[in-house]
C-alpha positions, 0 to 999 in steps of 0.5 A: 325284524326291520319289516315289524319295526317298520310296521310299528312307525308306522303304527304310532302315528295313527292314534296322533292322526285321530287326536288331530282329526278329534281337535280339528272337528272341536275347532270347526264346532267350536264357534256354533256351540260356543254362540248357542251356549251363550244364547241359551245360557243366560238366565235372560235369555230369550224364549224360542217364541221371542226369537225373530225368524232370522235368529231362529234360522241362525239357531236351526243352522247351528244346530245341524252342525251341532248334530253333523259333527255329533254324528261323524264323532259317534261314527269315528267312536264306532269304528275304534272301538269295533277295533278295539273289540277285534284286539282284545277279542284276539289277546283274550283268545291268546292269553284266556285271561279275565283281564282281556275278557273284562277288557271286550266287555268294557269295548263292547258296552262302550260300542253301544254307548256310541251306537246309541248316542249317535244322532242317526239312530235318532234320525231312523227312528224317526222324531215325534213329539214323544221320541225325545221323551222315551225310555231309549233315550237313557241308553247311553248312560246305561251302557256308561254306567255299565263300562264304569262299573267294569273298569271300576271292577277292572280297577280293583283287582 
């Protein structure tokens, strides 16, 4: 009995060390998101073409801690829920209930959102003019769409 106690202590401090770590990277983000916001959200703002090649470096620069942190987020997001697959996977196989079944499918679909949406996927694929226009793009809001659409039917039994 002292060894599971022992093991769920330790246990609760994991979802506390990924909340730190998730605030830690929204702070270290927060300043280059927060000016790119600025820049690009006033209606006068000024056009890329306008830019001078210093503020263009300075925009280049924030976008590519915009990406990286975009990227480790979708890395993190990817492993939780490949755990989260293997535990209900494991209840299911306990317990044979729809719940849990609906619950893999809900993991499952929210996995390939986070494989979808993370930027190295983009960066494999390779960036031309047309692949930020393609129809892969709108597989992350399928793959949310459809989590939505089971944690709704999840809901309403």
């Amino acid at each position: 009995m002292g060894e599971n106690e022992n093991r769920m202590q330790k246990n609760q401090w994991i979802p506390l060390a990924i909340v730190l770590v998730l605030a830690a990277i929204l702070l270290i983000l927060w300043g280059p998101l927060n000016t790119l916001y600025l820049i690009f959200s006033n209606p006068g703002r000024p056009l890329l073409e306008q830019l001078t090649p210093q503020q263009l470096m300075e925009v280049s620069n924030m976008l590519v801690l915009y990406i990286q942190g975009r990227t480790v987020l979708a890395l993190i997001n990817t492993c939780l829920l490949i755990y989260l697959v293997i535990l209900y996977y494991n209840m299911y196989r306990e317990t044979k209930s729809n719940f849990a079944l609906c619950l893999i499918l809900f993991s499952a679909t929210l996995f390939l959102y986070s494989i979808t949406s993370n930027p190295i996927l983009i960066w494999v694929n390779g960036f031309n003019n047309t692949n930020i226009f393609n129809m892969f793009n709108f597989l992350p809001d399928v793959f949310t769409t459809l989590a939505l659409a089971i944690l709704i039917y999840l809901s309403r039994q």
